[in-house]
N, C-alpha and C positions, 0 to 999 in steps of 0.2 A: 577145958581144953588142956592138952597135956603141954610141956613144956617144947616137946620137937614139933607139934602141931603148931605153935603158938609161933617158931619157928619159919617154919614154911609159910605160912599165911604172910607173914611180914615180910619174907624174899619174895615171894607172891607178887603185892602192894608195891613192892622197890619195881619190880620187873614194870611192873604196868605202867607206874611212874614215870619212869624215864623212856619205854616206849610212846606214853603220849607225847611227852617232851619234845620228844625227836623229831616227831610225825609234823608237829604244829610246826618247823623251820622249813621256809621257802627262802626263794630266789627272789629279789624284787631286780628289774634293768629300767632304763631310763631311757628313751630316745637318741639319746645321747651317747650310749654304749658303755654305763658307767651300771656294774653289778653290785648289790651286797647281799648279804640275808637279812632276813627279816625273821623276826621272831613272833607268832600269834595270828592269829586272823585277824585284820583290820584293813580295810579299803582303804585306797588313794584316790584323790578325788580326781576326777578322769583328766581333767584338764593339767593337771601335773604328768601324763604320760607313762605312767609306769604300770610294771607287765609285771603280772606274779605268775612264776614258773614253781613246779614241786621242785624238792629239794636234790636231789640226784640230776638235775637237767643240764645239761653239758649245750654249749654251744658250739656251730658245724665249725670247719676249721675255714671255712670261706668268709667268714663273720666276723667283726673285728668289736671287741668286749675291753671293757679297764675292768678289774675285780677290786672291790675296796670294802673294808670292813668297821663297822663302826660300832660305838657303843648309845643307846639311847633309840628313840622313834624320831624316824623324821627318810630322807629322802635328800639324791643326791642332782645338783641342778649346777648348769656351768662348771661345774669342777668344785663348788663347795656342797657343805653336807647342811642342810637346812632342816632345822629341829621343830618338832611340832610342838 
């Protein structure tokens, strides 16, 4: 493989990379009206109440949301962020 082919194939590999990346980030809300992302495909167990939306999903403006962001897995209950 030539060196500019060797090139492209590795911008190629980035590209697709960071388009799965992206793709896997959703919206998790809570009952409670408390939003974050979530990173991965992983279920909440139902009885914790939380709604996975895809990533672009905007909420109506008659709807009343807190957006919060956090680092780690886990889910947001009463106002604190509970770690799995």
């Amino acid at each position: 493989m030539t060196t500019r082919g060797l090139l492209f194939a590795l911008v190629g590999a980035g590209t697709l990379l960071l388009t799965a990346q992206a793709a896997s980030a959703r919206i998790a809300c809570n009952s409670e009206g408390d939003c974050w992302h979530v990173h991965g495909d992983f279920e909440f167990k139902p009885e914790i109440g939380v709604v996975i939306h895809p990533d672009d999903w905007k909420w109506k403006e008659s709807e009343h949301f807190r957006w919060h962001e956090h680092e780690g897995r886990g889910y947001w209950k009463g106002g604190d962020w509970k770690e799995f």
